[in-house]
LUMMARVO-284631 format. One line per field, with one value per residue (C-alpha): x, y, z; residue in three letters; residue number from 1. Coordinates in nm, 3 decimals. Layout:
// residues N
c1: (X  ...)
c2: (Y  ...)
c3: (Z  ...)
r: (ala  ...)
k: (NUM  ...)
This chain:
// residues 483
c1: (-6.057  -6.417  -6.359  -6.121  -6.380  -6.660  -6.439  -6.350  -6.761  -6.831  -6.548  -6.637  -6.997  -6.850  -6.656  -6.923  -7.132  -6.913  -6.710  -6.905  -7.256  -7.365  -7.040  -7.252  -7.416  -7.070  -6.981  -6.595  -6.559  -6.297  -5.997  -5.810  -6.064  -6.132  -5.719  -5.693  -6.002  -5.923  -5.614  -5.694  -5.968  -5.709  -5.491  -5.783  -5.823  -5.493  -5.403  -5.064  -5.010  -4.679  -4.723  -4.990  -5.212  -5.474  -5.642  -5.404  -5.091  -4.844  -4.883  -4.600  -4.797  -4.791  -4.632  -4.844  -4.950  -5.309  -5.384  -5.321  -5.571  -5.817  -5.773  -5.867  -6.130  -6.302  -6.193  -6.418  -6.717  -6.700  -6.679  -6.864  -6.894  -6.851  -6.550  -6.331  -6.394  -6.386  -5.995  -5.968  -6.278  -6.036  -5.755  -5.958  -6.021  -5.710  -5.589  -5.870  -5.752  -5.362  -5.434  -5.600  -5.407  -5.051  -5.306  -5.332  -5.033  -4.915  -5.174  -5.494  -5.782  -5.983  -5.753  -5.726  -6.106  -6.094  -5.797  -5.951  -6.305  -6.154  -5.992  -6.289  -6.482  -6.240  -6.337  -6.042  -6.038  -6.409  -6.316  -5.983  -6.192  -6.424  -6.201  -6.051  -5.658  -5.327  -5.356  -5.529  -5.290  -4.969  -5.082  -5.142  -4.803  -4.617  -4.770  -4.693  -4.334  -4.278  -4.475  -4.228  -3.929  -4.091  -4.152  -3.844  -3.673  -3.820  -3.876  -3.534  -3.644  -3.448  -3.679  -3.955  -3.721  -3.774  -4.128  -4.078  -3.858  -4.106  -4.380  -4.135  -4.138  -4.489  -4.489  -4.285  -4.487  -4.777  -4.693  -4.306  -3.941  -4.137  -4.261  -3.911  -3.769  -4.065  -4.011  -3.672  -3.664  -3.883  -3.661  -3.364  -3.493  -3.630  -3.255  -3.140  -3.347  -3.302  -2.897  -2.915  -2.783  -2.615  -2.929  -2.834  -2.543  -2.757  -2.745  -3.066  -3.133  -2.848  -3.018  -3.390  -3.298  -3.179  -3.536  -3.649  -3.513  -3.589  -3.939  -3.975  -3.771  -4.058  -4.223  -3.953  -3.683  -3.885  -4.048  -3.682  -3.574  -3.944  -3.910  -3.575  -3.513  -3.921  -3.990  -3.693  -3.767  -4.150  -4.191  -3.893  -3.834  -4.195  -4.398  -4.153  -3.901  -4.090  -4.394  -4.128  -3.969  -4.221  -4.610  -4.857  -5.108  -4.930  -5.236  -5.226  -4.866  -4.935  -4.752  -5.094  -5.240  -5.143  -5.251  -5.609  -5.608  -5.496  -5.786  -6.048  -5.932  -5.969  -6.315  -6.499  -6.225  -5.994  -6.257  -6.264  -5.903  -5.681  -5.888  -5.828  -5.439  -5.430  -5.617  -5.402  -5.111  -5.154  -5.250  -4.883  -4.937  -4.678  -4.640  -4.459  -4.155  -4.210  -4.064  -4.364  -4.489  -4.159  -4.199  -4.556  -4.447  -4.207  -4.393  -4.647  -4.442  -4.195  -4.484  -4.621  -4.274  -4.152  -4.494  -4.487  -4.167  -4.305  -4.379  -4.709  -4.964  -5.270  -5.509  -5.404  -5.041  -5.039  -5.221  -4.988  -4.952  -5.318  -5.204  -5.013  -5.243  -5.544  -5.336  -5.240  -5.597  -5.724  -5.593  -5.787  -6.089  -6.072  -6.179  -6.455  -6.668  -6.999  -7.008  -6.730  -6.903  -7.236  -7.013  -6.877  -7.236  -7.384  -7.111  -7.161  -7.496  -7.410  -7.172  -7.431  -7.662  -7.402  -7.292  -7.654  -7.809  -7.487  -7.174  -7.423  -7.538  -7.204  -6.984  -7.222  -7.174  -6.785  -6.798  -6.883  -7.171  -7.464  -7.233  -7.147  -7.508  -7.596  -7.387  -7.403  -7.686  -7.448  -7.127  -7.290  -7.346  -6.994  -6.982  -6.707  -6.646  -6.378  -6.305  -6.266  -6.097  -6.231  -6.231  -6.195  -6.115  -6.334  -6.109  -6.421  -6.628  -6.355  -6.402  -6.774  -6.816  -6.467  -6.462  -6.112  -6.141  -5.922  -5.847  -5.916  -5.660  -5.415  -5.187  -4.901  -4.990  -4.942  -4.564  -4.482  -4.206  -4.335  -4.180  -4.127  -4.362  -4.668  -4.843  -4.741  -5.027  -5.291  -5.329  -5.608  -5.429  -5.394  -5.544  -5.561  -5.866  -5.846  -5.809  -6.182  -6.436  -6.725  -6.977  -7.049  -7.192  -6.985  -6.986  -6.829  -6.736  -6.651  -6.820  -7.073  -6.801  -6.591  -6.904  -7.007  -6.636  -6.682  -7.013  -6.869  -6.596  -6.833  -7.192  -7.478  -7.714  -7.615  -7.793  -7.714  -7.688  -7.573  -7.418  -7.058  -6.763  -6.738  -6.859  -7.124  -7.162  -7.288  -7.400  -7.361  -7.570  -7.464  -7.533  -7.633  -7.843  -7.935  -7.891)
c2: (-0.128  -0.211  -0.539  -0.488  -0.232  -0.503  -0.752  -0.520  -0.485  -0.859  -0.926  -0.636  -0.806  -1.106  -0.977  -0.837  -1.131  -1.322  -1.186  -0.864  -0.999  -1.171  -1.095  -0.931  -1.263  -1.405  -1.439  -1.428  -1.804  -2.011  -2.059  -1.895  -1.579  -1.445  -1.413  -1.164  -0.991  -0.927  -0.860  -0.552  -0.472  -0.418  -0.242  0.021  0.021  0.075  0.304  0.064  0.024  -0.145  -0.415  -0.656  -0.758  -1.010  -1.010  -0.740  -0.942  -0.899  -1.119  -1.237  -1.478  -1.286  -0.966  -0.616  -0.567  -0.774  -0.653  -0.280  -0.384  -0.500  -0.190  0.078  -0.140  -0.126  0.225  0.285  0.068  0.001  -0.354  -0.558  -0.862  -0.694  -0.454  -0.792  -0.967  -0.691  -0.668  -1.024  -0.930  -0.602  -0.840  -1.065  -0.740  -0.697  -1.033  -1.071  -0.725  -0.801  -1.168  -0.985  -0.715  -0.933  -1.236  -0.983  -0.916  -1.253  -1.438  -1.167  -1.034  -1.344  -1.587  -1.319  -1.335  -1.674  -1.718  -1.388  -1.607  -1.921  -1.755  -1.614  -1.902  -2.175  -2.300  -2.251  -1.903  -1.842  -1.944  -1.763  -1.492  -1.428  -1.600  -1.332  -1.503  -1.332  -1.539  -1.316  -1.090  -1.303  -1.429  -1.068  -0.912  -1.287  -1.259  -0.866  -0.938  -1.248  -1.048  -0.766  -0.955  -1.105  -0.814  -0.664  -0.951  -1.037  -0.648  -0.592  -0.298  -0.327  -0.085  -0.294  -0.516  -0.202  -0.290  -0.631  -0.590  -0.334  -0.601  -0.889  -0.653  -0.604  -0.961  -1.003  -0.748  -0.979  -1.325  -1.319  -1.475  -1.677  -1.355  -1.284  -1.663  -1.797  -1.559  -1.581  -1.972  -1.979  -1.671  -1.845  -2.222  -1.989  -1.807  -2.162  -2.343  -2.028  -2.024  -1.676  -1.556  -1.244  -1.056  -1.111  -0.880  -0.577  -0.306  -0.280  -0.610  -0.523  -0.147  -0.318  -0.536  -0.212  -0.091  -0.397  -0.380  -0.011  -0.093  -0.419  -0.243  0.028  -0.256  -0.533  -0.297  -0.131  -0.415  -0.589  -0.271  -0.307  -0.651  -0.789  -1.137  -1.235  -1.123  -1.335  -1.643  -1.657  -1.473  -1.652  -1.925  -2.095  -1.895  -1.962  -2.197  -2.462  -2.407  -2.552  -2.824  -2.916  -3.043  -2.826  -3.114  -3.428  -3.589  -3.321  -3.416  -3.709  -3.679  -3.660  -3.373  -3.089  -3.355  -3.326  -2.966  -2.854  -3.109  -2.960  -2.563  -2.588  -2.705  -2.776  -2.726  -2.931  -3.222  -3.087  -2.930  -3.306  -3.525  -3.333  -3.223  -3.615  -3.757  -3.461  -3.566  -4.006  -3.862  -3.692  -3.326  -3.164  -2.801  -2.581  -2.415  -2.090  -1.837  -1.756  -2.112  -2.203  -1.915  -2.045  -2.386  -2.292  -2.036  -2.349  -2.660  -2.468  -2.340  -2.714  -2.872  -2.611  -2.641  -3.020  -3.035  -2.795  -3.019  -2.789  -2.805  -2.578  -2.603  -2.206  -2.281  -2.368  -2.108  -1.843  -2.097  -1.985  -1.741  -1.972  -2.229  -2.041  -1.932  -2.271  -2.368  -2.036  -2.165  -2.444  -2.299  -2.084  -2.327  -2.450  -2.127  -2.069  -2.366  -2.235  -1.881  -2.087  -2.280  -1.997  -1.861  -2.147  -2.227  -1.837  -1.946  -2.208  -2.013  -1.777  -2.050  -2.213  -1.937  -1.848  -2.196  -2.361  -2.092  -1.878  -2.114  -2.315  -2.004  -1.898  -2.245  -2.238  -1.913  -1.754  -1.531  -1.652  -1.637  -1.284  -1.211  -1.389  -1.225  -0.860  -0.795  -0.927  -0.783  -0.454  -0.492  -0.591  -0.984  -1.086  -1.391  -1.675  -2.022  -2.338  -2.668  -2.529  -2.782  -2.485  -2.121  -1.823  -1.481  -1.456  -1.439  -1.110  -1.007  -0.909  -0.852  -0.633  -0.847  -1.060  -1.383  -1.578  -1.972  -2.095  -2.356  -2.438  -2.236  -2.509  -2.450  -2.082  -2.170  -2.395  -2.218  -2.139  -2.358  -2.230  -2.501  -2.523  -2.437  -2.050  -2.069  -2.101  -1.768  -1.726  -1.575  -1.811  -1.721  -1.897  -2.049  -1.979  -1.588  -1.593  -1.497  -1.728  -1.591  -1.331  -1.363  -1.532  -1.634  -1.948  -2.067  -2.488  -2.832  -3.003  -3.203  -2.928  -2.729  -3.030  -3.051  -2.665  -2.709  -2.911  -2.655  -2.348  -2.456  -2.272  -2.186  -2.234  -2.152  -2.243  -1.920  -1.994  -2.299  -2.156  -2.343  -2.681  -2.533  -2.350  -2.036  -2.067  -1.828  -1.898  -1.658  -1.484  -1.666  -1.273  -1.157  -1.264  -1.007)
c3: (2.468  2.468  2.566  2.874  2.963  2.932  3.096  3.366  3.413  3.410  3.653  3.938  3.895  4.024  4.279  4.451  4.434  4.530  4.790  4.949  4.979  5.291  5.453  5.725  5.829  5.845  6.243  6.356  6.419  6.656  6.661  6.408  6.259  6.597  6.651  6.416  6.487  6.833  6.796  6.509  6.759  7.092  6.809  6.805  7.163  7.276  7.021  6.972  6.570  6.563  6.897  6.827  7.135  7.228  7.593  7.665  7.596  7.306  7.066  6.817  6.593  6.278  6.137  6.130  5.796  5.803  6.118  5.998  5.714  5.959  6.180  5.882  5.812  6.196  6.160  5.864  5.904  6.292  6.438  6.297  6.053  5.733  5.838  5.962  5.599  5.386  5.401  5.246  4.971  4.859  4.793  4.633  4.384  4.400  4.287  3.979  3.853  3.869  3.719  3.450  3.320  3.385  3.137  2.921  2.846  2.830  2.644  2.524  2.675  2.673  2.837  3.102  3.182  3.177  3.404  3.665  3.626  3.703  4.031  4.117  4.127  4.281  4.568  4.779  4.641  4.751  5.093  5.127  4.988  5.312  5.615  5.841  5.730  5.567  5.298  5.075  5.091  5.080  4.735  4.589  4.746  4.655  4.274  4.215  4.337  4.076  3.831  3.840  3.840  3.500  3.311  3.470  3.339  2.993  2.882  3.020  3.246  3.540  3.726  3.789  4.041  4.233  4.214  4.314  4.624  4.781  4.691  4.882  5.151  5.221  5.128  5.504  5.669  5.607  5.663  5.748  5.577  5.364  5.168  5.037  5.032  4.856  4.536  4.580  4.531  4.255  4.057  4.129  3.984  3.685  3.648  3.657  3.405  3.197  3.267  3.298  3.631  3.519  3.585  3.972  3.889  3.796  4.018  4.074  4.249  4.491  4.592  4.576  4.808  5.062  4.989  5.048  5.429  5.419  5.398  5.591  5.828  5.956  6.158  6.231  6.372  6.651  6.758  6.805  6.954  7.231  7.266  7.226  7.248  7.295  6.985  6.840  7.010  6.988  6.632  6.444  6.686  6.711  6.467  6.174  6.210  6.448  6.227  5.908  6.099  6.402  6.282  6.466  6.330  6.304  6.122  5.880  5.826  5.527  5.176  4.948  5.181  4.924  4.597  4.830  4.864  4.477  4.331  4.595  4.591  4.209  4.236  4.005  3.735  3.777  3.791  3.414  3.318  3.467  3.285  2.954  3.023  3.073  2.738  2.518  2.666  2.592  2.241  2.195  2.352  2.512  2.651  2.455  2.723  2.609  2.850  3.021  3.067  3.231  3.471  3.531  3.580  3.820  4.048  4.049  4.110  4.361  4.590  4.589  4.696  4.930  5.143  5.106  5.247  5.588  5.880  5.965  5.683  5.627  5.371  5.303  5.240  4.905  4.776  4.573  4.322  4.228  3.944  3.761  3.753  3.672  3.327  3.240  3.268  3.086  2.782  2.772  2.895  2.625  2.350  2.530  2.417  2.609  2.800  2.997  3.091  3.177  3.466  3.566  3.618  3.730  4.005  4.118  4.225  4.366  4.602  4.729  4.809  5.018  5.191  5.301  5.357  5.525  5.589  5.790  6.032  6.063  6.134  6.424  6.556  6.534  6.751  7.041  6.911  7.094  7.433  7.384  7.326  7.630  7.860  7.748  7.998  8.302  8.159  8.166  8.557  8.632  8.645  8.588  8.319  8.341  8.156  8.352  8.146  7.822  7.509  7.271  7.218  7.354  7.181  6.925  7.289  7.371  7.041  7.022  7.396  7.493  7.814  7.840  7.998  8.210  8.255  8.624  8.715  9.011  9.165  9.065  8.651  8.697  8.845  8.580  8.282  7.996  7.681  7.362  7.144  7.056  7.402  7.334  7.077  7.404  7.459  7.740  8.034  8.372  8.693  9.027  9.056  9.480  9.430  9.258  9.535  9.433  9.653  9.388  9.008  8.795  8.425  8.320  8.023  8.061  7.929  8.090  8.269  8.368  8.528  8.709  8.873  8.948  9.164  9.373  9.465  9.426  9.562  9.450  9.195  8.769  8.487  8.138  7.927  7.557  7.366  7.197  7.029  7.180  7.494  7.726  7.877  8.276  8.518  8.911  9.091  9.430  9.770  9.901  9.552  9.209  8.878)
r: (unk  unk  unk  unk  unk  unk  unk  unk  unk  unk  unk  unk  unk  unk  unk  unk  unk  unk  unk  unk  unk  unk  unk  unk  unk  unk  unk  unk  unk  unk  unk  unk  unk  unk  unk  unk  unk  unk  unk  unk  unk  unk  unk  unk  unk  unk  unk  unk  unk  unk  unk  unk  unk  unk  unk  unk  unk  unk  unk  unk  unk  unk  unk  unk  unk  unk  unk  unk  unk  unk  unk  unk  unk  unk  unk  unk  unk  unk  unk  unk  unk  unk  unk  unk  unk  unk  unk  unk  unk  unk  unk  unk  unk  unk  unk  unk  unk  unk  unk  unk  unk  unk  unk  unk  unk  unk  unk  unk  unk  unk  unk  unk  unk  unk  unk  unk  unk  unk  unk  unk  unk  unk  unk  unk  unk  unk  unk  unk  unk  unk  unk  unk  unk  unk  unk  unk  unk  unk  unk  unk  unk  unk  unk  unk  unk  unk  unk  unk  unk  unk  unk  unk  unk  unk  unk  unk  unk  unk  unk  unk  unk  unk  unk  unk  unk  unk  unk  unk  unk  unk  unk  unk  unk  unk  unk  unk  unk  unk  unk  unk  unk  unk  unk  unk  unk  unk  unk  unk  unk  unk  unk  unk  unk  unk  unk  unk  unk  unk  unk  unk  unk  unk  unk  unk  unk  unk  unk  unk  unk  unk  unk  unk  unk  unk  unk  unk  unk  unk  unk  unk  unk  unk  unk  unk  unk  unk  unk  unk  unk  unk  unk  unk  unk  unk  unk  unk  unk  unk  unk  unk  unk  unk  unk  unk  unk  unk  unk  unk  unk  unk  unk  unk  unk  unk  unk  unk  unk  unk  unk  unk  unk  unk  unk  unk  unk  unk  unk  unk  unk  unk  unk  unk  unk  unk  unk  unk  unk  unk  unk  unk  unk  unk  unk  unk  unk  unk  unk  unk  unk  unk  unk  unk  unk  unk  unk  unk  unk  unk  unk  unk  unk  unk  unk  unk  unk  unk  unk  unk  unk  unk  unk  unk  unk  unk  unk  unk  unk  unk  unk  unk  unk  unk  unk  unk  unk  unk  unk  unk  unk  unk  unk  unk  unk  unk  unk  unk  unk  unk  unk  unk  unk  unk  unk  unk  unk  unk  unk  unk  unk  unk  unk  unk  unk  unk  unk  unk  unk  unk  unk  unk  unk  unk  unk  unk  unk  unk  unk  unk  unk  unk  unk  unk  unk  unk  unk  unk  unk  unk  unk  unk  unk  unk  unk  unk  unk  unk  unk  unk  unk  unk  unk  unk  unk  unk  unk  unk  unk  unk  unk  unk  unk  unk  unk  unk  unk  unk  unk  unk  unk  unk  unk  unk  unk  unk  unk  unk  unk  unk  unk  unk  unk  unk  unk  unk  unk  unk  unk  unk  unk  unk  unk  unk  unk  unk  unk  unk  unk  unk  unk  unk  unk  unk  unk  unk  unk  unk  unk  unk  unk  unk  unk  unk  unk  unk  unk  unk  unk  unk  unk  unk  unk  unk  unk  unk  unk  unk  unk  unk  unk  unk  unk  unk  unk  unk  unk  unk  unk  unk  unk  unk  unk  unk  unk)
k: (1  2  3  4  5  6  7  8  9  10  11  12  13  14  15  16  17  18  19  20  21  22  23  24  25  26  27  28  29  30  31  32  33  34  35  36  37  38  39  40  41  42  43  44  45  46  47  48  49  50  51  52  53  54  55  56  57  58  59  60  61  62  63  64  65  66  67  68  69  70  71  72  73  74  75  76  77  78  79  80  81  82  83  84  85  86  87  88  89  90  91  92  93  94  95  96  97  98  99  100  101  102  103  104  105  106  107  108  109  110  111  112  113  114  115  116  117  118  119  120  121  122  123  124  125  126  127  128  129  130  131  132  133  134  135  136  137  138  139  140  141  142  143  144  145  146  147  148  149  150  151  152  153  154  155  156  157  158  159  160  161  162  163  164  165  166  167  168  169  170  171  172  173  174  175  176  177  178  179  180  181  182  183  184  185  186  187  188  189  190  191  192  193  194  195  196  197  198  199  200  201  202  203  204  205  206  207  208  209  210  211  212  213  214  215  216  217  218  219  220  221  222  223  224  225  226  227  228  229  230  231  232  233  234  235  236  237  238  239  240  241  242  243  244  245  246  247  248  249  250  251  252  253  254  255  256  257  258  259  260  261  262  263  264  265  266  267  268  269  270  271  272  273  274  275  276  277  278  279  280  281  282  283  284  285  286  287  288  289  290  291  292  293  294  295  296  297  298  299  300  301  302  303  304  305  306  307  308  309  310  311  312  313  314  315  316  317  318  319  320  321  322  323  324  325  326  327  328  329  330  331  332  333  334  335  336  337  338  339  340  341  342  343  344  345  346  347  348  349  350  351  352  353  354  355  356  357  358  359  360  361  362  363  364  365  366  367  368  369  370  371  372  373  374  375  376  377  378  379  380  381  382  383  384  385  386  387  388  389  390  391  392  393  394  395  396  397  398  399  400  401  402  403  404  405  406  407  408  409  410  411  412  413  414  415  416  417  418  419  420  421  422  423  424  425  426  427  428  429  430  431  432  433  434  435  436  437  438  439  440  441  442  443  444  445  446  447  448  449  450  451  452  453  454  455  456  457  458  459  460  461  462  463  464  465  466  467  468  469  470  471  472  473  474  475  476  477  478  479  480  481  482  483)
């Protein structure tokens, strides 16, 4: 008891040296953070909990939960830097607590620190740990739902698959399907291997899975009921399905991107743990298939293949095999004494550093910061702001000003149907570029190139304001008076 308690000390110290401080200093950067920021900041604003919005617009990218996360948190400590990342630093705590106590019980206390130390300080864990993403909170609601299958399973309490379907479900009320068929693959290769499907027969998997659409249901039913067949089409459709079979990034889309990602998101231990698991195993090792280590091998090598397979790949998908791989390396780890706890330490440091000498200053240069802060003064008077042939996304710029934006182009583009690919994911509402008066104050946000093709439609005076993301802001001044 004394040592979970000093364990339980040791590991909150982490945590909050790791994943609270500095998170102030972190801006919302382009293209992907300021998405949901916005979005849980129009949540607020238009008092709508259950239809997800962004420049006014409903927006079907990703299911509610996150953004009802992010919400509570603006709610609590008001809009601003630390309120957007402190939802993904609580699941962090969240994750090192339920990696520990579930370690515990499978291997002692001491492999559990190990394994909730060696999440901590991954790399891909440290990053997941402060981006404004789901992914922090798919891996804890994807983990407790194979976790309570487990101990469902191997203490043969068939309650805890309660447990695990209501997990599943908030599991889909994060990210989508993939929060039920994930776990689902992965218990149904373990059933397999294990040749023991007559669990599937218990009664309580059939009535978890009604509470499983029970609670799923309390966001994905009314917004089918408010939106119909958009919802369908641009949620599933795009969002889901294209996302599986259709390569948002085909040069993402190369069979050792994931081989990349697991050596560099286990930084620095795997440059240690491969090297050994390699030498035991030319010298005769082998891994014992106990129960649990079949389980862990499976949640692992499933979420690997099942990802690889996905035409759209994200450094972030791969991540809920985490848990499992952090235990298989515990062990290890374990027998290395001190040294291990003095990496562990040392590479804690080393975070801090990095996140005030280089995250700092590259996050303000992936947003729109120093735009919003630049145009405050005119927004205040009334100008009005607009994009013209932008090479990146301004929603971070909505974000921290409240001021939506709109994309200048031809009157043709704005007749043109919309498709259901990739281009839904623009999200910057159209406007004809001939209904703009110009011989007021504008702000612009374009290039260098695409404000020199504007002055010679719109004459006049134009002052740089601010550099953003991959573009500028500009201010043409009135032919009548100058703010």
């Amino acid at each position: 008891m004394v040592d979970e308690k000093n364990h339980l000390w040791v590991l909150g110290a982490v945590w909050a040296l790791l994943y609270l401080l500095g998170n102030n200093l972190l801006t919302v950067t382009e293209p992907v953070e300021c998405n949901y920021a916005e979005t849980a900041r129009e949540m607020l604003q238009y008092s709508d909990y259950f239809s997800p919005r962004i420049l006014g617009d409903y927006w079907f990218d990703k299911p509610i939960l996150y953004y009802w996360e992010l919400a509570a948190s603006f709610a609590v400590f008001g809009l601003n830097n630390f309120a957007a990342r402190f939802p993904s630093a609580l699941m962090v705590a969240a994750a090192m607590a339920l990696l520990y106590f579930w370690g515990k019980r499978l291997y002692g206390s001491r492999v559990a620190l190990v394994a909730a130390l060696l999440f901590a300080t991954s790399l891909e864990t440290w990053y997941v740990g402060h981006a404004i993403i789901t992914d922090m909170t798919l891996l804890v609601t994807v983990s407790l739902t194979l976790i309570m299958f487990y101990r469902g399973y191997t203490e043969r309490k068939n309650s805890f698959f309660y447990y695990a379907f209501v997990a599943a479900a908030f599991a889909v009320l994060d990210k989508g399907p993939i929060g039920l068929c994930l776990p689902g693959l992965i218990i149904l290769i373990f059933l397999g291997w294990q040749k023991d499907w007559r669990v599937l027969l218990a009664k309580e998997i059939f009535l978890g899975f009604i509470l499983f659409l029970a609670v799923a249901g309390i966001w994905y039913v009314p917004m089918f009921m408010l939106h119909g067949r958009d919802f369908v089409d641009v949620f599933l459709g795009v969002h889901n399905v294209m996302r599986a079979t259709v390569s948002e990034h085909p040069s993402d889309n190369v069979w050792y991107y994931y081989i990349g990602i697991f050596l560099a998101g286990f930084f620095p231990w795997s440059l240690v743990a491969i090297p050994a698991a390699i030498q035991k195993w030319r010298k005769g090792w082998r891994l014992k298939l106990t129960v649990e280590t079949k389980f862990l091998l499976v949640w692992a090598v499933t979420v690997f293949l099942v990802f690889q397979c996905f035409a759209t790949k994200y450094v972030t998908y791969t991540f809920p095999y985490m848990f499992p791989v952090v235990l298989l390396m515990a062990r290890f780890f374990c027998h290395t004494g001190k040294k291990f706890f003095y990496g562990a330490a040392v590479m804690s440091l080393v975070y801090v550093s990095v996140l005030f000498l280089v995250a700092v200053p590259r996050m303000e240069n992936h947003s729109s910061y120093q735009m919003a802060l630049a145009a405050k003064s005119y927004l205040d008077k009334g100008v009005e702001v607009y994009c013209f042939q932008r090479s990146g996304s301004v929603i971070s710029f909505s974000y921290y000003t409240g001021a939506y934006t709109f994309d200048l182009v031809e009157k043709q583009e704005l007749m043109e149907e919309r498709k259901l690919d990739w281009s839904v994911t623009d999200i910057v509402p159209k406007k004809d570029i001939l209904s703009v008066n110009h011989n007021k104050p504008l702000l612009i946000i374009s290039t260098e190139q695409g404000i020199k093709k504007l002055q010679e439609r719109w004459p006049g005076k134009w002052h740089k304001l601010a550099d953003g993301y991959r573009q500028q802001l500009y201010y043409h001044e009135s032919e009548e008076r100058e703010i």
